[in-house]
Every structure is written in C-alpha cells, then in structure tokens.
C-alpha positions as CSV (number, residue, x, y, z in Angstrom):
1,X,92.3,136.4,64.6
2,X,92.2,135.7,68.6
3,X,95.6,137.3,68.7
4,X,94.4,140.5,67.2
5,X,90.9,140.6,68.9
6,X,92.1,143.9,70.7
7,X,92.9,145.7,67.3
8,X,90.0,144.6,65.8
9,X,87.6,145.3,68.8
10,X,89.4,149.2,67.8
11,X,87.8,149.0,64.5
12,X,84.5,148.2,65.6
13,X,84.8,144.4,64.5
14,X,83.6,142.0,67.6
15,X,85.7,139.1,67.3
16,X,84.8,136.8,70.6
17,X,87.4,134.8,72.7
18,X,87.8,131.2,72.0
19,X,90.2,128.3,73.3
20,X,93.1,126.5,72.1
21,X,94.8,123.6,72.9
22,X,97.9,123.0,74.2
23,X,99.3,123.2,70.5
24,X,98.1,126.3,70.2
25,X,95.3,124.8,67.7
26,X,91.4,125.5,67.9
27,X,88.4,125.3,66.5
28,X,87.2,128.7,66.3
29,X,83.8,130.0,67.9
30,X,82.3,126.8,67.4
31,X,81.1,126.8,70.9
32,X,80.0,130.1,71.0
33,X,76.9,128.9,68.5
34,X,77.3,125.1,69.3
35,X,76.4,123.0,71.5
36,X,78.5,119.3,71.8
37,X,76.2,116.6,71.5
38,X,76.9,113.0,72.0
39,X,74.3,111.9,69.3
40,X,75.2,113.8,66.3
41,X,78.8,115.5,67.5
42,X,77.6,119.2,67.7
43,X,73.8,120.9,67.8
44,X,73.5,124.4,67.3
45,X,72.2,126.4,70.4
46,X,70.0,129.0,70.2
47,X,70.3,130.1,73.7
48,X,74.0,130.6,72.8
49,X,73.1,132.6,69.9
50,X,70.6,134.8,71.7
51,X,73.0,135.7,74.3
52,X,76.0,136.1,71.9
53,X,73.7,138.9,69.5
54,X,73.0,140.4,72.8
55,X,76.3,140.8,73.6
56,X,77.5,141.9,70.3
57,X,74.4,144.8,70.4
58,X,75.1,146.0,73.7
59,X,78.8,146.6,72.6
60,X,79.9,149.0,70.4
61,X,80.9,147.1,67.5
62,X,79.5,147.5,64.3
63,X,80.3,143.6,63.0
64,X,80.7,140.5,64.8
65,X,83.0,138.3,63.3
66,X,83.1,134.3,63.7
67,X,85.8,132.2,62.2
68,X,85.3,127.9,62.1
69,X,86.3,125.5,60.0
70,X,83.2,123.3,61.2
71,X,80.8,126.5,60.3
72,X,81.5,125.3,56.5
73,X,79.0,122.6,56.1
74,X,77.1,124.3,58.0
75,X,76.2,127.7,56.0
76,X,72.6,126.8,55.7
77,X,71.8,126.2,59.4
78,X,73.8,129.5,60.5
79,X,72.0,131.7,57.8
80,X,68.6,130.9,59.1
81,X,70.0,132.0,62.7
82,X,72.3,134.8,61.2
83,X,70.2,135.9,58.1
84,X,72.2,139.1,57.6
85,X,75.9,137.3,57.7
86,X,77.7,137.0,54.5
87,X,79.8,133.8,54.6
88,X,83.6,134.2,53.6
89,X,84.5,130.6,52.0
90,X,88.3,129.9,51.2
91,X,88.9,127.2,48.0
92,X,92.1,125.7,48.4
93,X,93.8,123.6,45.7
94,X,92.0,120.3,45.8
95,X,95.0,117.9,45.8
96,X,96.8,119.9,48.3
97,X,93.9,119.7,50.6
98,X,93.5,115.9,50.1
99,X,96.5,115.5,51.0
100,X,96.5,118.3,54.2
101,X,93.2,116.5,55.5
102,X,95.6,113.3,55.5
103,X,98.1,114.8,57.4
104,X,95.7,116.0,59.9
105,X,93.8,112.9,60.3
106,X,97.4,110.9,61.1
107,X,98.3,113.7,63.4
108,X,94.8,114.2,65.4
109,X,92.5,111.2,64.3
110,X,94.6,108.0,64.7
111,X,94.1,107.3,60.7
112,X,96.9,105.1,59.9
113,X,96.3,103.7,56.6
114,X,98.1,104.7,53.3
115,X,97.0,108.0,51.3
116,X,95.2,106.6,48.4
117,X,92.8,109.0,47.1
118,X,91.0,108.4,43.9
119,X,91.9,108.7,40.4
120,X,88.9,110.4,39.2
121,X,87.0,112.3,42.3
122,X,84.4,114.5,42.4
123,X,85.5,117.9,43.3
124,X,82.9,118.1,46.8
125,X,83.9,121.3,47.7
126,X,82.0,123.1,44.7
127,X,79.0,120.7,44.5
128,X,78.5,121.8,47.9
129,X,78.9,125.5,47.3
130,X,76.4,124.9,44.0
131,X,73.8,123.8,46.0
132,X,74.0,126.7,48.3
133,X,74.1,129.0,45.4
134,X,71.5,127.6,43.6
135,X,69.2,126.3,46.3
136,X,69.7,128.4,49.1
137,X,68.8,132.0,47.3
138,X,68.8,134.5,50.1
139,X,72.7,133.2,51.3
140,X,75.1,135.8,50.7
141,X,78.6,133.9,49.7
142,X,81.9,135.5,49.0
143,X,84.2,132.9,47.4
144,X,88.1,133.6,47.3
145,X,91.0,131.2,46.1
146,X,93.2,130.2,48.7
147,X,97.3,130.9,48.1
148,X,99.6,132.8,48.9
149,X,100.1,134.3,45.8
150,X,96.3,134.3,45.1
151,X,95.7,136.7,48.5
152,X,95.4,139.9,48.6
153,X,98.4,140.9,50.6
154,X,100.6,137.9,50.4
155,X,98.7,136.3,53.1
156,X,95.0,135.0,54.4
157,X,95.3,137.5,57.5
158,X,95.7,140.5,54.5
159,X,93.2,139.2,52.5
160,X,90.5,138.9,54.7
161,X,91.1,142.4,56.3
162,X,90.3,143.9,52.8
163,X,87.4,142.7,52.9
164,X,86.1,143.6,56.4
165,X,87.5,147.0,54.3
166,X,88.1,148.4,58.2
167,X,91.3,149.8,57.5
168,X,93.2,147.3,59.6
169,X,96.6,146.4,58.6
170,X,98.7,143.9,61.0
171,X,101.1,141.4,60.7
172,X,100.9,138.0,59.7
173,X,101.3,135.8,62.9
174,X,103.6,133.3,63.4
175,X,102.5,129.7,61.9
176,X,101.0,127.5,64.7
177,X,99.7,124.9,62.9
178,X,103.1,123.0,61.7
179,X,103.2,120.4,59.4
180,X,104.8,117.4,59.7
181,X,108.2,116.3,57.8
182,X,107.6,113.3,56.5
183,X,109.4,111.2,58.5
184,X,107.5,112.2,61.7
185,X,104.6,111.7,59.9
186,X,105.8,108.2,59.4
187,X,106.5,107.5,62.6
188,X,103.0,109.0,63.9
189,X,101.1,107.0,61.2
190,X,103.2,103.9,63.0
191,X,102.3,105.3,67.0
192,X,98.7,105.3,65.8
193,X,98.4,101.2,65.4
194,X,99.3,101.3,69.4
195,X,96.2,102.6,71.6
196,X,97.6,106.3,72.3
197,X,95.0,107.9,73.9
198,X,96.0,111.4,75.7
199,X,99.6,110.7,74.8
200,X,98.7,111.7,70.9
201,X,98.2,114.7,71.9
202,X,101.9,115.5,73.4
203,X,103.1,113.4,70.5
204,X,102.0,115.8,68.2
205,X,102.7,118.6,69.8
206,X,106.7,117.2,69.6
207,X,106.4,116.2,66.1
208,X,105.1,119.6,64.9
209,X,108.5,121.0,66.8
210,X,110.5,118.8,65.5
211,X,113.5,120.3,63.0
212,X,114.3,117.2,61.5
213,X,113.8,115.1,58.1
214,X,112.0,116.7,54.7
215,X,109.3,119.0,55.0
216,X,108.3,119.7,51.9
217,X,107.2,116.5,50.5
218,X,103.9,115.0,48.6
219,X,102.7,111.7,48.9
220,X,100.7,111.9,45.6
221,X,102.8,109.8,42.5
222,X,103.6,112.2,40.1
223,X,101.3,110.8,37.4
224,X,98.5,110.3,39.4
225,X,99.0,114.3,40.0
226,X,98.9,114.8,36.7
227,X,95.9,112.7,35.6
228,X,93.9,113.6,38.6
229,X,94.3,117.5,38.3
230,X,93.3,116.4,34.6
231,X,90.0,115.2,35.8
232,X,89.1,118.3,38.2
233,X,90.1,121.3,35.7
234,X,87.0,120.7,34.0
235,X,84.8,121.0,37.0
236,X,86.4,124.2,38.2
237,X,85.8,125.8,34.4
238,X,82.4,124.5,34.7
239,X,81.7,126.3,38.3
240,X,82.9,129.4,37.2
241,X,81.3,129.4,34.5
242,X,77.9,128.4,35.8
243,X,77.9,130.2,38.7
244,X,79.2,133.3,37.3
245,X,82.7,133.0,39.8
246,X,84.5,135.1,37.3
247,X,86.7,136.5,40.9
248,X,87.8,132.3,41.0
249,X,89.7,132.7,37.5
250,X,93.2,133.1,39.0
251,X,91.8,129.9,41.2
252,X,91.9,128.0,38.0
253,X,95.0,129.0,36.4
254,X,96.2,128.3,39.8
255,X,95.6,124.7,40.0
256,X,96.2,124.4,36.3
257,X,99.7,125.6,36.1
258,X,100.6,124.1,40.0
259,X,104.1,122.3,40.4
260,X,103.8,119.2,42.6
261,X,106.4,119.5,45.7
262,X,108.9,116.1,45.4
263,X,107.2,113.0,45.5
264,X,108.2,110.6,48.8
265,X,107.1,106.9,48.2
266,X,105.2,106.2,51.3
267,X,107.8,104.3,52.9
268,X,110.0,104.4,56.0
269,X,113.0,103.2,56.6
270,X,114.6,101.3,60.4
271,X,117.1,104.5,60.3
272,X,114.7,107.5,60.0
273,X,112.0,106.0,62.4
274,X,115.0,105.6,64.7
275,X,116.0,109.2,64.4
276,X,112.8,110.4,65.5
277,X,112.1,108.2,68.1
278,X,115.5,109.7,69.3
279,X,114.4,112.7,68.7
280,X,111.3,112.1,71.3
281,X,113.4,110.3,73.9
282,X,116.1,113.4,74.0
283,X,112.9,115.8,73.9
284,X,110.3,114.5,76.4
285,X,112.1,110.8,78.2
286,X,108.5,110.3,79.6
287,X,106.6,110.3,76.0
288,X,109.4,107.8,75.0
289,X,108.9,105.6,77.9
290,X,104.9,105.6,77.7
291,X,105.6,104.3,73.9
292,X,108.0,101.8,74.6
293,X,105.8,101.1,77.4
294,X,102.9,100.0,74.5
295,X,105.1,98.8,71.8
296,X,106.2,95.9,74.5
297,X,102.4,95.4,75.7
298,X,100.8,95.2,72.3
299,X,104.2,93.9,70.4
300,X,102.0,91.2,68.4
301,X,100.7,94.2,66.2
302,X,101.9,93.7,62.6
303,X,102.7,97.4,61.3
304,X,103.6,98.7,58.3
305,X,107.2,98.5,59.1
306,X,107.5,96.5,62.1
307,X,111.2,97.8,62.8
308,X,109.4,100.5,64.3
309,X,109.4,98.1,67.5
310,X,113.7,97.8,67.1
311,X,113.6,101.7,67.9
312,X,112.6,100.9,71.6
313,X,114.7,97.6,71.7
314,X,111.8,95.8,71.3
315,X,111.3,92.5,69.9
316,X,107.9,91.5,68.4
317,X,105.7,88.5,68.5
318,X,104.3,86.3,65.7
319,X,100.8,86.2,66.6
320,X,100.1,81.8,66.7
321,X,96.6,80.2,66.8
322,X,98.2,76.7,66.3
323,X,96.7,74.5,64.0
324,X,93.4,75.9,64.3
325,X,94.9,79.2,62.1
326,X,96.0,77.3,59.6
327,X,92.6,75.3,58.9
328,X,90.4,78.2,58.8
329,X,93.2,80.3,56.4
330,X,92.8,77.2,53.8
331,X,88.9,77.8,54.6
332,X,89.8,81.5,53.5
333,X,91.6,80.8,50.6
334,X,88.5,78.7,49.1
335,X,86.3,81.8,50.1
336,X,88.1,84.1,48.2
337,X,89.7,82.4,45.3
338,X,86.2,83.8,43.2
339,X,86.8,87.5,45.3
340,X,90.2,88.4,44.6
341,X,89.1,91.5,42.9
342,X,86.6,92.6,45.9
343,X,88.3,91.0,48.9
344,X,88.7,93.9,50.9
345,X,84.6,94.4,49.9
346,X,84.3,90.9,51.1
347,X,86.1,91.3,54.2
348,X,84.4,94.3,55.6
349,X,80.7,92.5,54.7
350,X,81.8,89.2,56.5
351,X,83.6,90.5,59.6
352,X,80.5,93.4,59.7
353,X,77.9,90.3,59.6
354,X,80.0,88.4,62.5
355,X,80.1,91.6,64.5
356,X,76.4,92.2,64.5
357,X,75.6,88.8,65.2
358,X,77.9,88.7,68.5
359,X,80.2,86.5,67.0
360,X,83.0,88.4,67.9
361,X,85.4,85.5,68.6
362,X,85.1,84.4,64.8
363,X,85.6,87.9,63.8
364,X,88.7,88.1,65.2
365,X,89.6,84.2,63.7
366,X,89.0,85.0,60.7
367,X,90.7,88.4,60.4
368,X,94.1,86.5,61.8
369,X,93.3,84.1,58.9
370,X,92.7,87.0,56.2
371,X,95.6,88.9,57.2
372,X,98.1,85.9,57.1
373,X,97.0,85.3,53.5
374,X,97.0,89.1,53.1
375,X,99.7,91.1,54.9
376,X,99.4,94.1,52.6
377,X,96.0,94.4,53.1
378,X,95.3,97.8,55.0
379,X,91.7,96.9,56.1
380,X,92.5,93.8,57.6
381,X,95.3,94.7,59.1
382,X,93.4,97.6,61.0
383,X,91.1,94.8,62.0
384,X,93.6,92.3,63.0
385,X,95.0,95.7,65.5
386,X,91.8,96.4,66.8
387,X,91.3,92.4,68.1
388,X,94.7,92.1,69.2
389,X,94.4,95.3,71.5
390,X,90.8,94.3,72.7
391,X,92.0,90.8,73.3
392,X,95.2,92.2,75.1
393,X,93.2,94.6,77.4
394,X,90.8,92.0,78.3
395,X,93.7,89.3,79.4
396,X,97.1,90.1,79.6
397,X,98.2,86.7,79.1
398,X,96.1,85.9,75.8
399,X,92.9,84.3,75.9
400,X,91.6,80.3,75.2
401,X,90.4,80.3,71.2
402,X,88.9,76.7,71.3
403,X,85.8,77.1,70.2
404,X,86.7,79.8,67.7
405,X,86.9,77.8,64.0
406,X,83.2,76.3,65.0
407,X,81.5,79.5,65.5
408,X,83.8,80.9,62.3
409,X,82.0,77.8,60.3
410,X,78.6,78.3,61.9
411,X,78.6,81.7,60.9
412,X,79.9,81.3,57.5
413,X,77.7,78.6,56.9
414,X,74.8,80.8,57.9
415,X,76.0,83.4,55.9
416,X,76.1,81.5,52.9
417,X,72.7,80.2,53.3
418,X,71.0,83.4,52.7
C-alpha cells in the first residue's frame, strides 16, 4: 500500500505514510494510532487519533485506510475509537502460518528452539474472531481466505482493491518480505544462541538476499500434517457454519485439499552451514568478522550443531566445573529419576524458584548439571546459553563457583520442604 499511496490518494482513499526498516519491512500505521509504551508494549493514543481524523476530514478523501498486523488483536479497542470502520481480516492456512510465525520469530526474535507445534491445537484465530462476532455486535468484520488462488485477482493487493470497489487496478509489487531457504534459516536459528544484538538485523537482511539452498521447504513431518489438519477441519466447518461464513467455503476446501511443500528434517549439516557463512563473509566481511568475533568470545555455548563454530575456524570449549559438576549432576539424577516424563516442567519450576529467590549462582549450577545429563533438552540448553553469556559479560576470564553446590542444596532443600 505505501508504494501506491499516490494512486490511491487519486481515488479518494487516504492511505497515511509510515516507516520501514532497512529491509524494507514495517509495521503499518501502528504509530499513527499507537503510542510505544514500556509497560504493556503499545497504548493506543487518542491525541494521535484526534489529529489523524482531522487530517483525514480536512483532505479530500472520502476513506482513510490503515493497514497493521498488530491492529488484529486489537479490533475491539479500534472500533470504540473508529465506530464506523469495517475491519478487513485475512485467514491464512493454519499450518502454514504456524510455521511462517516460526520463521519470523528465528529471523526477528532470536527464537532458536526447534518447531514443535502441537498435535491437536486449537484453531485461535477463529475463537478470536467468534468472540468479536458474537460479543462485540456493533463490529463490522469482513472475513476473506488468504491464497493466492483464493484472491480475487491472483493476489492480496487485487483482492483488497475490489473491495475498496474504487476502481483501482495496479500491479502487484515486488515481494519484500523474503523468506528464508532453509539452510539460512539454520544457520540464523544457530547466530541466535550468540548475543546478536543490532547485528540480527543486517543478518537478516543478507539471509533474505541470499540465492542459495532450498526455498521451498516445511518443517512439519508429513504425518503430523496430516493428523493435525485432521484435527482443525472440523473447527473451520463448525465457524462457518455457526457464524454463517458461507464467503470462507473455498477457505475450507482449501486447507482440506492442501499439498504439504517437501518435508526437511530440522537438521543442518557442517557443509551447508559453511556455505552460508561463506556466503556472508563474500557478502558483507564485516558481518562475518563481528560473528566470528562472538563465536570465539562465547565458544563454550553448546548449539544444536556445534560445527557451526568450525565455519569461522573456531574451536569450542567444554564448559568444566570440576568435581563440583559432577556431584550435583548425581544430585540431579536422584531428582529426576521420579520426573522423567515432566523434566523440562520440573526444570523451568526449579530454576524459576532459584531465580526469584536471588540464588542465581545455583541456577546456573544446576542448569550445567541438567544439561550434561540432558543435551537434547531445548529448555535447558537455552538456560545453560543465557548463564554462560551473563557469566562471560560479567568476567571475561570465568568466575570462582565455590560456594555454588551449597546454595544449590540450600535451595533445593528448601524447596522440598514446602
């Protein structure tokens, strides 16, 4: 939309201006009606409304036109500041969206854990659009299906026009928003263990240019496609059915007739990590040298595949607490023998209790214990990073443990007792 404002402006449609970053990504108008707010993320302005409406009346448009991702979740807050908007909600397959929130999260959010979404989920999407419909009476919602072949047009650009019905045709722009091939989205997943800051940012960027490895990919098992979409084709039916969506049928027949793209096993090997780290070193030397730089600082991280570190000639450290380790790991494995099933459960209730009781030190103890009995473990490996960085930051040569395994018994002691 921002690079047609002009042509729509012709039109009579008020479209207002917005940033994007330097991928060329943004989020929308959120901050002509929002404010950022360090509390709760972003509050919604009124003076920014007020001044936007008068604006938009002073002009002579005849529609003003707001486009967010974030303004989803929040229909029923806009429509008591915009009670004559009509709200234009897109329903993407539910699978493919998992698995495009993953993506995003590994190329903007630092997630690096596994995709493992569950067998049997609750389609949110539509509970959320139920409760609009059915609780919030006076909001006018137009529901589409998202796809290329479900739009009107061939694209979301085409479809949306016909329904502004302003007799606006233009071409669909280029894609900005790349996604990854998979083996860049390995490698990022990889970059994320280190602490990236600012430099994520012109990592993406590269790996959203880059040409090489297999694009078109899913990280979803085959069966657990099948059985999942299974489990969700009811729910659709029942929407439509209940909330009289009869426009959404094609949605349906959509998801339940969908081909899977091939399957890739989630896992990377020496030679295709190597090729995009080549890929970054012959592209921008100076991203390369800031993540060699970490990979050497931080080279006691275990990652999912620690050849990662071989790619910048690097080799990594075992991570040695001397004897002190290995008593509270047979500590652990006492613990735990009765919690195999609900370890990671167990895990994130102990280290959470240490935490808040400023036992910090024994946190970290015992996650280097847990993680040498349970490597695989994504949690505690995620908590074994975070210490390891902290504890690098705070002292570049390591610091003294020696008091470690008795507040680690204090606290589970304690802990116990209650």
């Amino acid at each position: 939309m921002k690079t047609n404002r002009e042509n729509l402006s012709d039109v009579g449609v008020y479209y207002p201006d917005h940033r994007v970053n330097q991928c060329g990504i943004s989020s929308g108008n959120i901050e002509s009606v929002f404010t950022a707010d360090t509390s709760s993320g972003w509050r919604i302005d009124q003076l920014k409304i007020s001044a936007l409406l008068d604006e938009f009346y002073r002009g002579p448009h005849h529609t003003l036109l707001l486009s967010s991702e974030y303004f989803y979740r929040q229909i029923p807050l806009l429509n008591q500041a915009f009670p004559a908007a009509e709200f234009v909600v897109y329903i993407r397959h539910p699978l493919e969206q998992r698995e495009s929130g993953y993506n995003q999260g590994i190329k903007r959010h630092g997630t690096t854990i596994l995709f493992e979404p569950s067998r049997r989920p609750r389609f949110a999407d539509l509970d959320f659009l139920r409760h609009i419909i059915e609780e919030e009476e006076k909001t006018r919602l137009i529901l589409r299906p998202y796809g290329p072949e479900l739009f009107a047009g061939g694209s979301i650009i085409a479809d949306f026009l016909s329904l502004l019905d302003v007799g606006l045709s233009v071409e669909q722009p280029p894609q900005i928003n790349f996604s990854y091939s998979f083996e860049a989205l390995e490698f990022k997943r990889h970059a994320n263990h280190f602490p990236l800051g600012g430099l994520s940012g012109d990592l993406d960027k590269l790996l959203q240019d880059c040409p090489l490895g297999q694009r078109v990919y899913s990280l979803l098992e085959p069966e657990r496609f099948k059985e999942t979409t299974r489990y969700l084709l009811p729910q659709i039916e029942e929407f439509i059915r209940i909330e009289k969506q009869k426009q959404l049928q094609p949605y349906f027949d959509h998801v339940a007739n969908s081909r899977q793209k091939p399957w890739r096993r989630q896992i990377v090997c020496r030679k295709d990590l190597q090729m995009i780290a080549d890929y970054v070193a012959d592209r921008a030397p100076d991203v390369h040298k800031k993540l060699q730089h970490l990979a050497q600082e931080y080279r006691s991280l275990p990652l999912p595949n620690p050849e990662y570190y071989d790619c910048f000639g690097i080799e990594p450290v075992l991570y040695n607490d001397s004897i002190e380790a290995e008593r509270t790991t047979e500590l652990c494995r006492q613990l735990f023998k009765d919690s195999e099933q609900h370890k990671t459960r167990f895990f994130r209730l102990l280290l959470s209790y240490l935490e808040e009781n400023n036992l910090s030190d024994a946190a970290e103890h015992f996650s280097e214990a847990a993680f040498s009995m349970y490597p695989e473990n994504e949690f505690v490996r995620e908590k074994v990073n975070s210490y390891r960085v902290q504890s690098l930051r705070n002292d570049s040569n390591g610091r003294q443990r020696s008091n470690r395994l008795r507040c680690f018994l204090k606290a589970v002691k304690e802990l116990f007792r209650r």
